[in-house]
NUSEMI-177882 format. One line per field, with one value per residue (C-alpha): residue in three letters; x negated, y, z. Coordinates in Angstrom, 2 decimals, m for minus. Layout:
<mivos>
residuo = c(ala; ...)
xx = c(X; ...)
yy = c(Y; ...)
zz = c(Z; ...)
</mivos>
This chain:
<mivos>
residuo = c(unk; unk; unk; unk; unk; unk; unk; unk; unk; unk; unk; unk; unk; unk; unk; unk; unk; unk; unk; unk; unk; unk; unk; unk; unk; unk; unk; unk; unk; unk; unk; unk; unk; unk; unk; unk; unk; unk; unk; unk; unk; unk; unk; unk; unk; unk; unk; unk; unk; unk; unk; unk; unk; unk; unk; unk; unk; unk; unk; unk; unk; unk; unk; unk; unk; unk; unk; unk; unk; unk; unk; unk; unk; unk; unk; unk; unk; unk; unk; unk; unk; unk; unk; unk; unk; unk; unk; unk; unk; unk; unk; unk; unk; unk; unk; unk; unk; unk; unk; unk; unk; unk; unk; unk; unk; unk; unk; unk; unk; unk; unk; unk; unk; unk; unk; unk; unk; unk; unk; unk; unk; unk; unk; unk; unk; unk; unk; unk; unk; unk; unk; unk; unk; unk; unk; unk; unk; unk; unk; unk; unk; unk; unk; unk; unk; unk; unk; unk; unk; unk; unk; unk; unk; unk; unk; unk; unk; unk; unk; unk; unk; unk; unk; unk; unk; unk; unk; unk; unk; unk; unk; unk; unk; unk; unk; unk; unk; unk; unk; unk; unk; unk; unk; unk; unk; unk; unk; unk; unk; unk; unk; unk; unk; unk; unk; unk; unk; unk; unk; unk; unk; unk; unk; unk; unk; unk; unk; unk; unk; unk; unk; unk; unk; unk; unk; unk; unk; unk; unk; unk; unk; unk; unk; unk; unk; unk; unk; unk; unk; unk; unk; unk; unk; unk; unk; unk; unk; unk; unk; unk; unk; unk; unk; unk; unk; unk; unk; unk; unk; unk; unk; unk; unk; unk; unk; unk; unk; unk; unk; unk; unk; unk; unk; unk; unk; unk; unk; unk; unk; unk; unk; unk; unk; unk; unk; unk; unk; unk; unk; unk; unk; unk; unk; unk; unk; unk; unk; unk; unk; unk; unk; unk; unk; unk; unk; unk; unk; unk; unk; unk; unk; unk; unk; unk; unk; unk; unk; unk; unk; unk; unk; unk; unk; unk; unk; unk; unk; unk; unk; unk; unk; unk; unk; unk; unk; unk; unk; unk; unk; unk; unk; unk; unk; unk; unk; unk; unk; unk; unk; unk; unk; unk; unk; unk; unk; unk; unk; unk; unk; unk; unk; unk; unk; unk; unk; unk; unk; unk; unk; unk; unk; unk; unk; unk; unk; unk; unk; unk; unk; unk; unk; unk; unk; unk; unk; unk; unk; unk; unk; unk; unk; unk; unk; unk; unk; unk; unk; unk; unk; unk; unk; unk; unk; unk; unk; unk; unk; unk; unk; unk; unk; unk; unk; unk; unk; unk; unk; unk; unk; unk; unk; unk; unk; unk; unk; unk; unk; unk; unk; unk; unk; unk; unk; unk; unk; unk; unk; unk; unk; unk; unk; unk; unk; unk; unk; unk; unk; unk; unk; unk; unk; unk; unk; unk; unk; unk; unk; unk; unk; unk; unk; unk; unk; unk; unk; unk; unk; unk; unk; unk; unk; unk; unk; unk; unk; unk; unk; unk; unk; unk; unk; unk; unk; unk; unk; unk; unk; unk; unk; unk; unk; unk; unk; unk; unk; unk; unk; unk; unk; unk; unk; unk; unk; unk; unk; unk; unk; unk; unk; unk; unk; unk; unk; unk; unk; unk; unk; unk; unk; unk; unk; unk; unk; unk; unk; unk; unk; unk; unk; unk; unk; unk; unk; unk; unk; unk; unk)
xx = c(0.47; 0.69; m2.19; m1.61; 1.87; 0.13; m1.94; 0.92; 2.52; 5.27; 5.95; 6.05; 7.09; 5.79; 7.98; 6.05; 7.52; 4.21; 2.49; m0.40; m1.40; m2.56; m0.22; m1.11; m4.07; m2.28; 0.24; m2.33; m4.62; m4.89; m7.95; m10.00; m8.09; m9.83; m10.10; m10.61; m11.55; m14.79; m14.91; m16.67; m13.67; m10.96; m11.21; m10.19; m11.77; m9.60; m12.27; m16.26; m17.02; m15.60; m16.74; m20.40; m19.94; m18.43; m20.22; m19.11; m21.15; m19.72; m19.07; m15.50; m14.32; m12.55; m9.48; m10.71; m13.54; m10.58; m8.34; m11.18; m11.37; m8.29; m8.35; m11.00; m9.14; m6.27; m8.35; m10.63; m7.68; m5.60; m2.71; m1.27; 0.66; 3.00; 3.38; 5.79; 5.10; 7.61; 10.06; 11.93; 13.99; 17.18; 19.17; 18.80; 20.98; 21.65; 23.69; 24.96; 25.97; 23.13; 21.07; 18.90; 18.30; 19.58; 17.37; 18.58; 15.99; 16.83; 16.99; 19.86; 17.94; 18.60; 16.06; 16.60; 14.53; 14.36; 12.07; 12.15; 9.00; 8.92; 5.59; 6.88; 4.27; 4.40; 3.53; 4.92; 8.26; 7.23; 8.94; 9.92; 11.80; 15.44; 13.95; 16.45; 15.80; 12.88; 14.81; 14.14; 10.44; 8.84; 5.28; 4.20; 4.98; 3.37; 3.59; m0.07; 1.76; 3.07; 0.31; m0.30; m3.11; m3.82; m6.26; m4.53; m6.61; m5.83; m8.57; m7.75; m4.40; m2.81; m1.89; 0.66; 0.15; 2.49; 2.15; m1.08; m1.44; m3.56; m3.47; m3.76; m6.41; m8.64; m7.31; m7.27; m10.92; m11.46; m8.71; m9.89; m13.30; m11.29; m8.12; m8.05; m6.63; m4.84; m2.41; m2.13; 1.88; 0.99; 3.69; 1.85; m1.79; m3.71; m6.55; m9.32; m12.62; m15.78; m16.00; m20.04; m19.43; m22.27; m23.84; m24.05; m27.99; m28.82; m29.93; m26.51; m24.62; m26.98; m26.48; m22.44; m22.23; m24.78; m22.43; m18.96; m18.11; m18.62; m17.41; m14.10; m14.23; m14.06; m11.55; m9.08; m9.69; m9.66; m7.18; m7.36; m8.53; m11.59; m15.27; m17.12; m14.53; m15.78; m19.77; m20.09; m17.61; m15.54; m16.28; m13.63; m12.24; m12.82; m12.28; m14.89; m18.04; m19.58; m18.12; m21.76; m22.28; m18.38; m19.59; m22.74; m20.86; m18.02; m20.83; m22.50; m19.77; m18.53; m21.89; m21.43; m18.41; m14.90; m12.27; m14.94; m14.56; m10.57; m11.97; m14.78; m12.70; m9.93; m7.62; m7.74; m3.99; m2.91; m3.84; m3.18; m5.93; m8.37; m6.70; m6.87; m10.76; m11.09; m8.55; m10.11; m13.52; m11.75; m10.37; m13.50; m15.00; m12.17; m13.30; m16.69; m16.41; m13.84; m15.09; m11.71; m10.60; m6.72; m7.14; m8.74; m6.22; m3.36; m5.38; m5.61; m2.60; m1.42; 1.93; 0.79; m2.00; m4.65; m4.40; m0.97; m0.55; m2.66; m6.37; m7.44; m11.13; m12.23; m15.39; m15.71; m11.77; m11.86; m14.92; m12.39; m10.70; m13.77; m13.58; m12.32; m9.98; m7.90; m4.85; m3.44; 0.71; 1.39; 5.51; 6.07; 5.80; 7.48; 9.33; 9.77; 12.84; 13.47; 11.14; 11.62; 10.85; 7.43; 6.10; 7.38; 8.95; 8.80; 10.54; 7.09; 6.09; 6.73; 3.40; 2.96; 2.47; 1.08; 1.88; 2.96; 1.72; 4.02; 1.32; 4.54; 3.88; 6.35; 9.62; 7.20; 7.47; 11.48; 11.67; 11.05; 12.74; 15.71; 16.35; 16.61; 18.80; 18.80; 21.71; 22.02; 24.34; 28.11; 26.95; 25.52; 23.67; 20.14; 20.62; 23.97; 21.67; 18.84; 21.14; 19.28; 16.44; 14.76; 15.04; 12.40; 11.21; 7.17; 7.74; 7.97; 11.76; 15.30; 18.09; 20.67; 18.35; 16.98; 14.31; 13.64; 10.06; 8.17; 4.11; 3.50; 7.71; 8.00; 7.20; 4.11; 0.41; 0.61; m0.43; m1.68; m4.81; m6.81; m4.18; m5.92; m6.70; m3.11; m1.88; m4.05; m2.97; 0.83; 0.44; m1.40; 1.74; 4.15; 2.30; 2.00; 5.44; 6.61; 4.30; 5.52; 9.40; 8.30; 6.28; 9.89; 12.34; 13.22; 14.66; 15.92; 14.59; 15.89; 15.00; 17.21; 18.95; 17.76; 13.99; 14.04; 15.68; 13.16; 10.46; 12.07; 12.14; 8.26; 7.70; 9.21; 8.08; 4.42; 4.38; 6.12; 2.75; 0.96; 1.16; 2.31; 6.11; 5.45; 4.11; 6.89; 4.82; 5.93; 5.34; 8.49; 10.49; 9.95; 9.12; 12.57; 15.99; 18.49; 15.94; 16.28; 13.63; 12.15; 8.56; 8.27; 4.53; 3.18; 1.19; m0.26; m3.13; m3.86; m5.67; m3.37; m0.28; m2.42; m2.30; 1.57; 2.22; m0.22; 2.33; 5.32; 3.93; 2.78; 5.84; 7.58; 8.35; 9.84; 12.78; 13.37; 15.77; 14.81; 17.70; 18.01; 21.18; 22.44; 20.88; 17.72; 17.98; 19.65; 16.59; 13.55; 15.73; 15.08; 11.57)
yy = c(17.92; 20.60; 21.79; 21.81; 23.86; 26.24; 27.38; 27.43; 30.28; 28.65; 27.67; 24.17; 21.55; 18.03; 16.15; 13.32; 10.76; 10.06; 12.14; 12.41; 12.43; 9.56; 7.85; 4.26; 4.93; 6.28; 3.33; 0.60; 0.34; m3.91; m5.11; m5.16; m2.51; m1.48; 0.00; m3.20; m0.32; 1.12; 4.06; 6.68; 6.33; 5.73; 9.44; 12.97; 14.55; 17.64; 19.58; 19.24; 20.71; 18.28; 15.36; 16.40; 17.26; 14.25; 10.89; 7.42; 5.13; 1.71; 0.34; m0.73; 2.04; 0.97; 2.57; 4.87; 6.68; 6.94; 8.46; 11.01; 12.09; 12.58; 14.76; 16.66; 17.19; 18.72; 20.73; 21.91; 23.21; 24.83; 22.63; 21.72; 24.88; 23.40; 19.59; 19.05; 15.68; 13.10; 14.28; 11.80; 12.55; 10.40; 11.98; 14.05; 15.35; 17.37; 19.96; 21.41; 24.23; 25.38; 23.62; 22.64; 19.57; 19.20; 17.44; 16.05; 15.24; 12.40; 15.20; 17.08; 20.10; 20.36; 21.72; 23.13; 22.97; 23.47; 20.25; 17.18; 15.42; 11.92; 11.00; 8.36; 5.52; 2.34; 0.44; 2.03; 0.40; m2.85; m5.92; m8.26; m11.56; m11.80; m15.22; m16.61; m15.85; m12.91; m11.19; m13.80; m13.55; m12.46; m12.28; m9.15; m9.02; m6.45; m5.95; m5.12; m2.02; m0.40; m0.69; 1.06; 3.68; 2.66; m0.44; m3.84; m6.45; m10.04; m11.58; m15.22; m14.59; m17.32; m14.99; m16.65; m14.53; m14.54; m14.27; m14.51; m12.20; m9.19; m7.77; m10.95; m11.76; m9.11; m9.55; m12.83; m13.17; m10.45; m11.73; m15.08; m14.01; m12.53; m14.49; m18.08; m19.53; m18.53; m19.83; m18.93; m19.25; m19.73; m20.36; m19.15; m19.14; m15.79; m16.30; m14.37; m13.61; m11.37; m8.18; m8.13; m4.94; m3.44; 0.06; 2.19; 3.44; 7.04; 6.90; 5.13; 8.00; 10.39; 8.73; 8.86; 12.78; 13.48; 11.44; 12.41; 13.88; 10.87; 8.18; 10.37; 10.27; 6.90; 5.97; 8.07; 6.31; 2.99; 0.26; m0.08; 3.81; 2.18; 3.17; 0.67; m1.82; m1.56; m1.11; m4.85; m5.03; m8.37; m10.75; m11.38; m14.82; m17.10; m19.83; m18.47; m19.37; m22.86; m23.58; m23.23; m20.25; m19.12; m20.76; m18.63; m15.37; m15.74; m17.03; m13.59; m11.76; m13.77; m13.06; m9.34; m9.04; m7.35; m7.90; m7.78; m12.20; m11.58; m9.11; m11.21; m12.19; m10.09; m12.94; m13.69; m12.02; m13.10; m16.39; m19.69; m21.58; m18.76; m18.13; m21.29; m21.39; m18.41; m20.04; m23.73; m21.39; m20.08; m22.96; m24.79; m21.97; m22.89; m26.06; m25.87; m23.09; m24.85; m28.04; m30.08; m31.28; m31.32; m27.48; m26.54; m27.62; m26.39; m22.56; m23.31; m21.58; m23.88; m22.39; m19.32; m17.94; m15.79; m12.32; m12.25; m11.89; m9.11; m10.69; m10.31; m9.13; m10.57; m10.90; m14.34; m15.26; m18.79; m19.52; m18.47; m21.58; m23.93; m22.14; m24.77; m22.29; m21.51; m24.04; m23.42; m24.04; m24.73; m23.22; m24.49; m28.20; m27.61; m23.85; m22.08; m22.68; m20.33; m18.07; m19.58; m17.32; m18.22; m18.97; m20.11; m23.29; m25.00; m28.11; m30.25; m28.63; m26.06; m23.60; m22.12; m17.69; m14.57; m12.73; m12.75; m10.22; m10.11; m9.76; m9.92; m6.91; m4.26; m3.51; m2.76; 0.15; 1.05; 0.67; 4.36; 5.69; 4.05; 4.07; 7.87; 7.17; 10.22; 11.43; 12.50; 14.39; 13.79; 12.22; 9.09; 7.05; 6.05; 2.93; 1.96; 2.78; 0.84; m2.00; m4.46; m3.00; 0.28; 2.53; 5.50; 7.37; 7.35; 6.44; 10.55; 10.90; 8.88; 10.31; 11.64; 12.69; 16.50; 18.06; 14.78; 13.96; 10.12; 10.07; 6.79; 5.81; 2.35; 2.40; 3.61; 1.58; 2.95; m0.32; m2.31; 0.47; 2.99; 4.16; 7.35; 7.93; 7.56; 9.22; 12.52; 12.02; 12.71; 15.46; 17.02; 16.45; 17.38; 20.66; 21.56; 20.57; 23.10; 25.71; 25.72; 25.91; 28.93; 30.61; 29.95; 30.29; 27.15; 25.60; 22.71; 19.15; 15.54; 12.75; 11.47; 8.47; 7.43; 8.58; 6.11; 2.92; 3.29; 3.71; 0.61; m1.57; m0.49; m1.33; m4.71; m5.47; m5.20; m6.85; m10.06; m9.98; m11.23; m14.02; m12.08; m12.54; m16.01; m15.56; m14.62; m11.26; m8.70; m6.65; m8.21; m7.50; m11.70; m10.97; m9.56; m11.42; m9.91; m7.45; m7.86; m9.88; m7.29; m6.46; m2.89; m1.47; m0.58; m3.14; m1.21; 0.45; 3.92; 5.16; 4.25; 5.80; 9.15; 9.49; 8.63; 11.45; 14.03; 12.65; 13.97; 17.43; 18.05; 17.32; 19.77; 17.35; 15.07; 12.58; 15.31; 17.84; 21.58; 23.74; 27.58; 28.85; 32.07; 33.84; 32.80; 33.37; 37.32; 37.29; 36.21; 38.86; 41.57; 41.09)
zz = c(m1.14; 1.72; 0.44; m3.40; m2.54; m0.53; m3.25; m5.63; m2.92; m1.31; 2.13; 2.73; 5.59; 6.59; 8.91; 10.22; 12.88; 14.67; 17.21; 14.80; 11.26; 10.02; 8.01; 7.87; 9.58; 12.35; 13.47; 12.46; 15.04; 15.11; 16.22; 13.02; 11.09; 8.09; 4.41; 1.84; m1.10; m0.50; 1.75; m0.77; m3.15; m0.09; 0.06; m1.11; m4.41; m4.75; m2.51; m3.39; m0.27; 1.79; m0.25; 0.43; 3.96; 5.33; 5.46; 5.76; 8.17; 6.38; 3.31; 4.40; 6.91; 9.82; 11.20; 14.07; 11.49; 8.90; 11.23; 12.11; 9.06; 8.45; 11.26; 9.91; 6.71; 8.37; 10.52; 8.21; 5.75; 8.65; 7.77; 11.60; 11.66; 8.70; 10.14; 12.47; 14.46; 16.41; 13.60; 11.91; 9.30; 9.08; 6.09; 2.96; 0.59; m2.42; m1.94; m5.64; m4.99; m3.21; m5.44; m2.44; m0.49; 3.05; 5.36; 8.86; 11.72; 14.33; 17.20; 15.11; 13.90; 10.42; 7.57; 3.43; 0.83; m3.12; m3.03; m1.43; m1.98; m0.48; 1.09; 3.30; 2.30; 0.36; 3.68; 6.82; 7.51; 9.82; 9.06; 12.23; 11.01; 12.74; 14.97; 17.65; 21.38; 20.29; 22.91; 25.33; 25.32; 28.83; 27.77; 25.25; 21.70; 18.90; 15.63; 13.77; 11.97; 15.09; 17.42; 21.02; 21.25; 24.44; 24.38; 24.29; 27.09; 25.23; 26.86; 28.76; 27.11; 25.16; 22.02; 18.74; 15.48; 13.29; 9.72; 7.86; 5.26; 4.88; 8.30; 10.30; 8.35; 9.62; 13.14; 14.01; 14.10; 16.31; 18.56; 18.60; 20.21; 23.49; 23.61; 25.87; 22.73; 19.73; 17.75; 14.12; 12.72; 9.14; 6.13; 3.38; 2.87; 0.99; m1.00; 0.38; m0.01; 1.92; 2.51; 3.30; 4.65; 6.45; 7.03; 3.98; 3.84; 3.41; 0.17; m1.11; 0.22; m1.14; m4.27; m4.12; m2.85; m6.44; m8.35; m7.26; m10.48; m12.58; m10.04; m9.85; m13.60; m13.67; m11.37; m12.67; m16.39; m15.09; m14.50; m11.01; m9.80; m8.69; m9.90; m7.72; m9.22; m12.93; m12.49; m12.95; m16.28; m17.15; m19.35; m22.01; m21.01; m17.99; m20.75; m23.41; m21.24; m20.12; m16.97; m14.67; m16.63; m15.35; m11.97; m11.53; m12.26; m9.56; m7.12; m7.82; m7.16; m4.23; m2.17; m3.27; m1.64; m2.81; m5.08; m7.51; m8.13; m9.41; m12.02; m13.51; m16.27; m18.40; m18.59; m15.04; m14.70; m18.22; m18.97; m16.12; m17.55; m16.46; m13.35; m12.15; m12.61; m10.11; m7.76; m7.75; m7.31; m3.55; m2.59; m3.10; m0.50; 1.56; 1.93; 2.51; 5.27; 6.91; 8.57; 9.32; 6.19; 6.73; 8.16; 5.09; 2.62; 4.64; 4.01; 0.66; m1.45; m3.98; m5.17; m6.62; m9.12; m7.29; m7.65; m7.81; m4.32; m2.95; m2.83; 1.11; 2.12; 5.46; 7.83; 9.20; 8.66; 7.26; 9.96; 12.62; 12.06; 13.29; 16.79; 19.27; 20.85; 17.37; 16.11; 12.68; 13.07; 9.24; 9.57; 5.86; 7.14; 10.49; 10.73; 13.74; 15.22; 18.35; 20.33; 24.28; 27.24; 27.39; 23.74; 19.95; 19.31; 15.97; 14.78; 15.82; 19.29; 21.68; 22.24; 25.42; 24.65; 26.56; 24.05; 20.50; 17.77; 14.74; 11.18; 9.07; 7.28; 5.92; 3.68; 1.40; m1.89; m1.19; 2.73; 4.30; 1.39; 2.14; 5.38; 4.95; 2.20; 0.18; m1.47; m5.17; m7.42; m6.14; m2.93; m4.51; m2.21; m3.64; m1.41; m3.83; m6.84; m6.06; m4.98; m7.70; m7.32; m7.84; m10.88; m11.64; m14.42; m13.80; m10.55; m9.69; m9.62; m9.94; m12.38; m10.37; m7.60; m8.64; m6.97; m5.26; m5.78; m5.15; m4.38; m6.00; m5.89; m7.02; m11.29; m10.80; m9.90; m6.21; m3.90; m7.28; m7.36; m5.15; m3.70; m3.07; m6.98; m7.34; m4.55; m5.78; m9.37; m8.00; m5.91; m8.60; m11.20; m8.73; m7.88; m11.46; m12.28; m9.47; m10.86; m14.39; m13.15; m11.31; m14.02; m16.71; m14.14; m13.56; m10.19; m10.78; m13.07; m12.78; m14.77; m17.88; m17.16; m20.74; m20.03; m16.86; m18.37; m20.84; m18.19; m16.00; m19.33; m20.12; m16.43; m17.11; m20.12; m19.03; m15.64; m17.66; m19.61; m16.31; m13.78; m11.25; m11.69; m10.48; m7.25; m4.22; m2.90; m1.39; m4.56; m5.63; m2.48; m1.73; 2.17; 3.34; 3.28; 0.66; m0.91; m5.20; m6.41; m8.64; m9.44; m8.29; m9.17; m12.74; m14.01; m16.72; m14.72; m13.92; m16.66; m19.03; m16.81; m16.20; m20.32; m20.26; m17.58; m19.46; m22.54; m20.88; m19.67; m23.18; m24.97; m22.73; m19.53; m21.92; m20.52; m18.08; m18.10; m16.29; m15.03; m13.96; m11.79; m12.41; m10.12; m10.79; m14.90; m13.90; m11.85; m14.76; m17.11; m14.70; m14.62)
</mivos>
C-alpha cells in the first residue's frame, strides 16, 4: 500500500506496533510457524523483478524465511523511511471540518491524514480466555501469536497447550519432541490433513518464475486466489461417482498434500451428503494414524461439516499423539476449571505445568479494528455500529466512516482465500480510487448506507447457501464471549468479487458517494 501511494505522489505513513515489519509473520514465531498456501503464490506480484529474484527453498515456507523476505521487500523498495515502528495507534477520528482523520498514538503524539487506510490484519489481536487464577501461575505462560524472539528452551519442561486449532496444530509436534511431557487442552477437534511439504527442486521454481504471469492470472479469477488450488479441477458432485471411485480421488489428493481433498468435489460446501463423504474420509485417517482407539475418536470432529472450520495442514500432527510423553485432556468432557500455581486443573484431574502456551487464536476479522475504535461522521463510534456485527460495503469502507479505508475489512474473501491475492487486489482499488479523486478533485468518498445493506444482505444471502453457518468458527465471531454470531467473510470467492469491484469503478464508484470542499473545487477551477 506504501508503495502503491508512493507512486500515486503522496506522502504516506505506516504506524506499526512491533519493532519490525512483519505483520503476522512478525509476532508468530511458535515453534513450527508456517505458510499452509504454497509459498510461490504466498507472495507479491505487483513487481516482476522481485518475483524472479527471490526464491523459495520449501513448498510451505516457514516463518523465519517469510519474515526475510519481507525484509527484503521493504528494503529493496526503500520503504523504512515511511514506517514508524513500536507505534500503536489507539484512536482515530474524523474530523469534519477538516475533512481529515485524526490519528492518536499510545505515546501521545498525534498524526492527520486525508486517508485512513486500515491494514491492521484479520489475525493479529491474540485471544487469551478470562480462566480463574491465570494470574496465579508461577511457571511461564505464552501465547503462539505473541511470541518472544529470543529462543524459548522447553526441553525437560512439563508444557500444557491450550487450544488446538490451527496454530497448535503445527506446534505441538515440534514441542512434543523437546518437552518432558506435554499435555494437549483440547475442546474442539480440527479436521486436518498433510502438508507433504518438502524442498521445492530447481526446476519447479524455474518453472513458477516462467509462469508467473499465468499463475497470477489464475488466482485472481478463481474462487479461492489460489492457482496451485485449481490445477487438479473438481468433480461435479461427491454424490455423482461410485463411492471407490470417490475413495480413490480423495486418497490421491490426501498423499499430495494441501487443502486440495476439501476441493475434490463442488458440492463439498453445499450439499451435507457430500460433505460428509470427505469428513468420514478424515476421520477414517484419524483412526488409522492414531493407535489408541478412544484418543482417536476424541480427535475426530463430529459436530461440524469439514471445511467449515478452517481445514488445518500439518506434518506428523495426528502421529504426535502415539508418543508416550503426549496426553490428550478432552475439556468438552471435563472443562478446565482454574489454573493453580503450578499447572491447569480441570473438573477430572489436576496436571502438574512448567509452562503453559495459550494456541487460542485471535479476535479474529473485527478485533484490531476495534480496539482503535475509529470514529465516523458526528463522533459515531464504529464499535456502537458494529454492535451486531459488522457492516461494509465490499468490505473497503463503512457508511458513515469517509476516507476510512479496510484491506480485506470483513465483507470481503480476506482469510476464506490467498490472502495475499486479496490483500493485492485492495491495495490496488484503494490506490486507484485515491488517484481518480485526485485527477476530478475529489477529497472526500464514503459508502451509501443503501449500497452497504445491499452488500451485507448479498454477503448473507450467499454464505446461507453453504454449510458453513453451521459450524461455531471463528469466522463467525464463535471463539470470543459476547462477540455477534455473524458470518463475516465473502463466501462468493474472489474472482467473482474482483468483477463486482471492477462493476462499481465502471459505473462511476457506484453505491459511493465522492465529495469536494470548497477549497479544493476553487482550487480544480483555477487550474
Amino acid at each position: 500500500m506504501l508503495h502503491r501511494l508512493r507512486r500515486l505522489g503522496l506522502s504516506a505513513r505506516i504506524y506499526e506496533a512491533g519493532s519490525g515489519v512483519g505483520g503476522t509473520w512478525f509476532w508468530n514465531r511458535y515453534p513450527g510457524a508456517r505458510c499452509d498456501v504454497e509459498s510461490v503464490e504466498y507472495s507479491y506480484s505487483f513487481s516482476d523483478e522481485l518475483q524472479q529474484e527471490w526464491t523459495w527453498s520449501e513448498r510451505y515456507a516457514s516463518q523465519p524465511e517469510i519474515l526475510k523476505y519481507l525484509n527484503h521487500v521493504a528494503d529493496r523498495f526503500d520503504l523504512r523511511r515511511d514506517i514508524q515502528l513500536e507505534s500503536r495507534v489507539i484512536s482515530a477520528a474524523f474530523n469534519e471540518r477538516t475533512r481529515r482523520w485524526d490519528i492518536r498514538l499510545a505515546d501521545g503524539s498525534e498524526a492527520s491524514a486525508t486517508y485512513c487506510i486500515m491494514a491492521a490484519g484479520n489475525q493479529s489481536t491474540p485471544h487469551v480466555p478470562d480462566l480463574k487464577g491465570l494470574k496465579t501461575f508461577k511457571g511461564r505462560c505464552l501465547h503462539t501469536a505473541d511470541w518472544p524472539s529470543e529462543d524459548v528452551d522447553l526441553r525437560g519442561k512439563r508444557v500444557g497447550v491450550v487450544g488446538t486449532g490451527s496454530t497448535a496444530i503445527q506446534a505441538i509436534p515440534l514441542i512434543a519432541q523437546s518437552a518432558a511431557h506435554l499435555f494437549a487442552f483440547q475442546r474442539t477437534p480440527a479436521f486436518s490433513v498433510p502438508a507433504r511439504n518438502r524442498p521445492l527442486t530447481p526446476g519447479e521454481t524455474q518453472e513458477a518464475k516462467q509462469n508467473y504471469a499465468q499463475i497470477r492470472q489464475s488466482a485472481r479469477t478463481s474462487s479461492n486466489g489460489a492457482h496451485y488450488l485449481n490445477v487438479v479441477p473438481p468433480g461435479p458432485s461427491a454424490l455423482g461417482v461410485a463411492p471407490d471411485e470417490r475413495e480413490r480421488e480423495y486418497e490421491r489428493r490426501w498423499n499430495r498434500g494441501g487443502a486440495l481433498l476439501v476441493r475434490a468435489y463442488a458440492d463439498i460446501l453445499t450439499n451435507g451428503q457430500a460433505n460428509a463423504t470427505a469428513a468420514d474420509f478424515v476421520r477414517n485417517k484419524i483412526r488409522e494414524i492414531v493407535k489408541d482407539p478412544e484418543r482417536a475418536e476424541a480427535l475426530c470432529p463430529q459436530d461440524y461439516p469439514i471445511a467449515t472450520k478452517r481445514v488445518c495442514i500439518d506434518t506428523d500432527y495426528y502421529e504426535t499423539y502415539n508418543r508416550e510423553n503426549v496426553t490428550l485432556v478432552n475439556v468438552r468432557k471435563t472443562p478446565i476449571e482454574e489454573i493453580t500455581e503450578d499447572g491447569i486443573r480441570t473438573s477430572a484431574a489436576t496436571y502438574p505445568l512448567d509452562c503453559i502456551v495459550f494456541a487460542t487464536g485471535f479476535d479474529a476479522m473485527t478485533g484490531a479494528l476495534l480496539a482503535i475504535d475509529p470514529r465516523g461522521k458526528g463522533g459515531v463510534s464504529l464499535s456502537d455500529k458494529w454492535r451486531a456485527g459488522p457492516r461494509t460495503y465490499l468490505g473497503l469502507m463503512t457508511a458513515g466512516f469517509p476516507n476510512l479505508f479496510l484491506v480485506t475489512g470483513p465483507g470481503s474473501p480476506s482469510v476464506l482465500s490467498n490472502v495475499v491475492t486479496s490483500i493485492e487486489q485492495h491495495v490496488e482499488w484503494i490506490a486507484d480510487c485515491i488517484g481518480h479523486m485526485r485527477l476530478h478533485g475529489f477529497d472526500c468518498i464514503e459508502a451509501l448506507e443503501e449500497a452497504e445493506n445491499v452488500w451485507v444482505n448479498h454477503v448473507n444471502d450467499v454464505a446461507n447457501m453453504t454449510l458453513f453457518p453451521q459450524a461455531k468458527s471463528w469466522y463467525t465471531g464463535a471463539n470470543i464471549p459476547g462477540k455477534p454470531n455473524v458470518f463475516m467473510p465473502y463466501v462468493g470467492g474472489v474472482g467473482a468479487y474482483r468483477v463486482k469491484c471492477d462493476e462499481v469503478v465502471a459505473g462511476g464508484y457506484t453505491g459511493f458517494a465522492l465529495s469536494a470542499s470548497p477549497a479544493e473545487v476553487e482550487a480544480v477551477s483555477s487550474r
